[in-house]
C-alpha positions in Angstrom: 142.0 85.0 87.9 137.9 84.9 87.3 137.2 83.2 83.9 132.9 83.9 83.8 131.3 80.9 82.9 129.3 82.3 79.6 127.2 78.9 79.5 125.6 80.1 82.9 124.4 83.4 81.6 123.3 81.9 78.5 121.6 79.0 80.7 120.0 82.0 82.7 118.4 83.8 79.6 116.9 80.9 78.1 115.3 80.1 81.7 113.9 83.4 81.5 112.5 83.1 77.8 111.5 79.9 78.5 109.8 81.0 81.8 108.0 84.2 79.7 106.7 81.8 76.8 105.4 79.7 79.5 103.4 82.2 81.4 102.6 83.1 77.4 101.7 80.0 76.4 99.5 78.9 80.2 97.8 81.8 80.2 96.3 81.2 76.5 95.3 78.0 77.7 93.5 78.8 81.1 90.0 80.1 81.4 90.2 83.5 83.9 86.8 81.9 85.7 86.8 85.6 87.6 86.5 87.5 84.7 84.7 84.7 82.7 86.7 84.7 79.8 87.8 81.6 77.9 90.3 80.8 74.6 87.9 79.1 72.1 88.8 76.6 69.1 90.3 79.8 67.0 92.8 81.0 69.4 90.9 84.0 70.4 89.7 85.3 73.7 86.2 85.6 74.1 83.7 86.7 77.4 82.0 83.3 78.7 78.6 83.3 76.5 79.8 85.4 73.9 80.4 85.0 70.2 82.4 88.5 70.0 86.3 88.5 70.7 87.0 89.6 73.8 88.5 93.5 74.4 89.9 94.5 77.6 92.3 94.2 80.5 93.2 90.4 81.5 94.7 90.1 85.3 94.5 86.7 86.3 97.0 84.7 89.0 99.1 81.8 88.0 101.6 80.1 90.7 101.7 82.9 92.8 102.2 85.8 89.9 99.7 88.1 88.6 99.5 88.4 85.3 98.3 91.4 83.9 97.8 92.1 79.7 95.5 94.0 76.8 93.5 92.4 74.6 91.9 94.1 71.4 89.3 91.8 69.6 90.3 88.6 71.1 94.3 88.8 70.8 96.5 90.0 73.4 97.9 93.7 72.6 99.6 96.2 74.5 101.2 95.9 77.9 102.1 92.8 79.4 103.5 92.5 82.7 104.1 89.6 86.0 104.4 90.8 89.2 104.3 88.8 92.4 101.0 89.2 95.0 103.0 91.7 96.8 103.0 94.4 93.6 106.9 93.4 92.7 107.1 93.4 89.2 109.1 90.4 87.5 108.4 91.1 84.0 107.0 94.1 81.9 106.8 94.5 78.3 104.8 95.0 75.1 102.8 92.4 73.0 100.8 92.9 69.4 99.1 90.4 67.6 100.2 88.2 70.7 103.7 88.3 69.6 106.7 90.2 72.2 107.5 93.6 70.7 109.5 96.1 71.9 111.5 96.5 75.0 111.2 93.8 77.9 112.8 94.3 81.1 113.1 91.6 83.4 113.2 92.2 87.5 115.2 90.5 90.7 112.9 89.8 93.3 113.6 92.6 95.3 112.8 94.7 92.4 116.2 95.5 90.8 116.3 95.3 86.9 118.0 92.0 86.0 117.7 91.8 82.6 116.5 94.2 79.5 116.2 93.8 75.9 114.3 94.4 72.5 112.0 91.5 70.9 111.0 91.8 67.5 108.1 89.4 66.6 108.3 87.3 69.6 112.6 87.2 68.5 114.8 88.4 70.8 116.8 91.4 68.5 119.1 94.3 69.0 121.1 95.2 72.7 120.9 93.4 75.4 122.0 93.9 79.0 121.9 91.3 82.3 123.0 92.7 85.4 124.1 91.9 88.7 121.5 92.2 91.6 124.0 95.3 92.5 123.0 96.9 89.2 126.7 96.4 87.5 126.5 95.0 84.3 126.6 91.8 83.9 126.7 90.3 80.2 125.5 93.0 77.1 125.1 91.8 73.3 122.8 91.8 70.2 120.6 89.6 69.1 119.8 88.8 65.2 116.8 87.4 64.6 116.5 85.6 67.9 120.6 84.4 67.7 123.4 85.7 69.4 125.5 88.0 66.9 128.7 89.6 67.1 130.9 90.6 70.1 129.1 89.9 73.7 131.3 91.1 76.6 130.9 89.5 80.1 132.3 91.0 83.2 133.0 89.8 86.4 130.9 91.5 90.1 133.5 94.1 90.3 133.2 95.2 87.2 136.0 93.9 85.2 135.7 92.7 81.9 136.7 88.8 81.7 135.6 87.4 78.3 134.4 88.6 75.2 132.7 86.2 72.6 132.1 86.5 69.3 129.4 85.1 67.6 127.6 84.3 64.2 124.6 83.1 63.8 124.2 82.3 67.8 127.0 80.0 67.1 130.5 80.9 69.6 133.5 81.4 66.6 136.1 82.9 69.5 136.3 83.4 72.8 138.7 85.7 74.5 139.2 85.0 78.2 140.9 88.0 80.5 142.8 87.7 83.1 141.8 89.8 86.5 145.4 91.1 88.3 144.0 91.0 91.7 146.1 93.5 94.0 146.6 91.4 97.3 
């Protein structure tokens, strides 16, 4: 009998969204001294020297990541993406008005897609799916203005379905555990 512990995958996404406003939030505080750019006073992104918003293409490194993003008249726009120094990408996505649009998929290591979903300003919203490193699903559910709605299903590595929990308002109002017959 596999009961999937639901707390770990939600554990695991908000380590993630943490980790992606992090990167967010550091690299509108750092000054990319090899492109010369700098955040001043208003938020914006200017060229070292400049009193014009900076427009352009951003890479910069952080803890061993590249960062890579657009950024039209001082705010970032466009694609955003991490990948590691070796070109593996970690995150990819979209961002306007410096806010997370769009779909976001997030990567394994080796490359394989862990994670993918929709954001709506900066919200998580709509389907999402986590996956095993093997590519089977892992967890899928919607989002609702950044909370957890409605029926998420979580399945075990070989596939089975194990629990589905039902939410409102990101708050758990039933669980339903399975139970995995196991031919031995």
């Amino acid at each position: 009998m596999y009961y999937f512990q639901h707390s770990a995958v939600l554990k695991q996404f908000l380590k993630t969204i943490l980790f992606t406003v992090f990167i967010l939030f550091t690299a509108c505080n750092q000054y990319y001294s090899d492109q010369h750019i700098e955040i001043k006073e208003d938020g914006l992104i200017y060229k070292v020297g400049r009193d014009n918003p900076f427009t352009g293409r951003i890479i910069d490194t952080l803890r061993n990541k590249i960062l890579e993003y657009e950024v039209v008249n001082g705010v970032k726009n466009g694609e955003f993406r991490v990948s590691s120094v070796e070109g593996v990408v970690s995150i990819m996505g979209n961002v306007q008005d410096n806010m997370n649009i769009g779909e976001w998929n997030y990567f394994y290591p080796n490359g394989q897609l862990e994670s993918k979903g929709n954001f709506n300003n900066d919200l998580p919203e709509g389907r999402w799916v986590w996956y095993y490193p093997n590519g089977d699903v892992k967890e899928s559910g919607a989002f609702l203005d950044g909370l957890k709605t409605g029926r998420w299903y979580q399945y075990n590595p070989e596939g089975s379905l194990v629990a589905i929990i039902f939410y409102d308002f990101g708050e758990i109002i039933d669980e339903l555990y399975l139970e995995i017959m196991r031919n031995t």
